[in-house]
C-alpha positions as CSV (number, residue, x, y, z in Angstrom):
1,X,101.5,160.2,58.8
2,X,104.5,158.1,57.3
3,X,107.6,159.8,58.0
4,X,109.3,158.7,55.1
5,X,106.6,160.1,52.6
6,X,106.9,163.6,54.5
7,X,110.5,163.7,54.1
8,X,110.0,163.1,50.2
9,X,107.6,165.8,50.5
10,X,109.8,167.8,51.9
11,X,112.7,167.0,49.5
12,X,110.2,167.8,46.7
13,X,109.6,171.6,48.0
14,X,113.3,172.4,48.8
15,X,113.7,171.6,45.2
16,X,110.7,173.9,44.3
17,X,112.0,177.5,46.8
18,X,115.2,176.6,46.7
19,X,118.1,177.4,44.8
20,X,121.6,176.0,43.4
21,X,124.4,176.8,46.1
22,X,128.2,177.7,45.0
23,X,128.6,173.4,45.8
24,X,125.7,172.3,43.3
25,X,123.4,171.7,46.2
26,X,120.1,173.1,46.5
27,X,119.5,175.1,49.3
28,X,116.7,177.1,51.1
29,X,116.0,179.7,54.0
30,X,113.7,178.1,56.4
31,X,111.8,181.6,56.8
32,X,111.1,180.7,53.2
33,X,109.9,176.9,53.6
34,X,108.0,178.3,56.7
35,X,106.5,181.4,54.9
36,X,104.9,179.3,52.2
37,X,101.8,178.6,51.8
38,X,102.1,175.4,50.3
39,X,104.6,174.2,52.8
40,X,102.1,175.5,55.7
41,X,98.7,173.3,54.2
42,X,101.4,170.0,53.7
43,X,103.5,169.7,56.4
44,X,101.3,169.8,60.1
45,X,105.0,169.8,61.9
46,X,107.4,171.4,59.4
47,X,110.0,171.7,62.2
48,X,109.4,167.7,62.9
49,X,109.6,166.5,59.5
50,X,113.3,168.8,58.9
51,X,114.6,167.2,62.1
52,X,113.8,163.5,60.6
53,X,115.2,164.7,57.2
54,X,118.3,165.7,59.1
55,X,118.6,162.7,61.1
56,X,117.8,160.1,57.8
57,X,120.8,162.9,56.7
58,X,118.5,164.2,53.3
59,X,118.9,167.7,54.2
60,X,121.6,169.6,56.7
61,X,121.4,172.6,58.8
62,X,122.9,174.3,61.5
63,X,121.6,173.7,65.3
64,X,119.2,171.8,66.6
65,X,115.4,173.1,66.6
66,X,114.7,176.2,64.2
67,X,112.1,178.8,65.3
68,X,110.4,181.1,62.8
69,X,111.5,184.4,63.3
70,X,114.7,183.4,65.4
71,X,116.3,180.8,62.3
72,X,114.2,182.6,59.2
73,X,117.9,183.2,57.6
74,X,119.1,179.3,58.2
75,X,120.3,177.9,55.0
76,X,119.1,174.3,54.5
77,X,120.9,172.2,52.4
78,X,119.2,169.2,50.0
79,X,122.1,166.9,50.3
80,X,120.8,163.7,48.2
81,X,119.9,164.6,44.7
């Protein structure tokens, strides 16, 4: 798969689930992004594609590797528009 067309993907949902934060940015729980079913038939490494989002710096989070269950409550953050 081409990274960069996963990211946009992924952009593309976070705009869909998420909502507009107190600093105009849309934000999402991953247990939300992971919970959907949408997300789950798109993305065959959801947790691969948000690390290379975070690392091209399109989306933020806190840590490292997020773990359904463990990180369901971590807020990620759209950070281009």
């Amino acid at each position: 798969m081409n990274v960069e067309h996963e990211v946009n993907l992924l952009v593309e949902e976070i705009r869909r689930l998420g909502t507009k934060n107190a600093d105009g940015q849309v934000s999402v729980k991953f247990g939300v992004l992971f919970a959907d079913e949408k997300c789950a038939n798109l993305f065959e490494a959801l947790v691969g594609t948000l690390k290379a989002a975070k690392r091209r710096k399109v989306v933020s989070y806190q840590g490292e590797l997020l773990l359904q269950g463990v990180h369901d409550n971590v807020d990620i953050v759209l950070l281009q528009d």
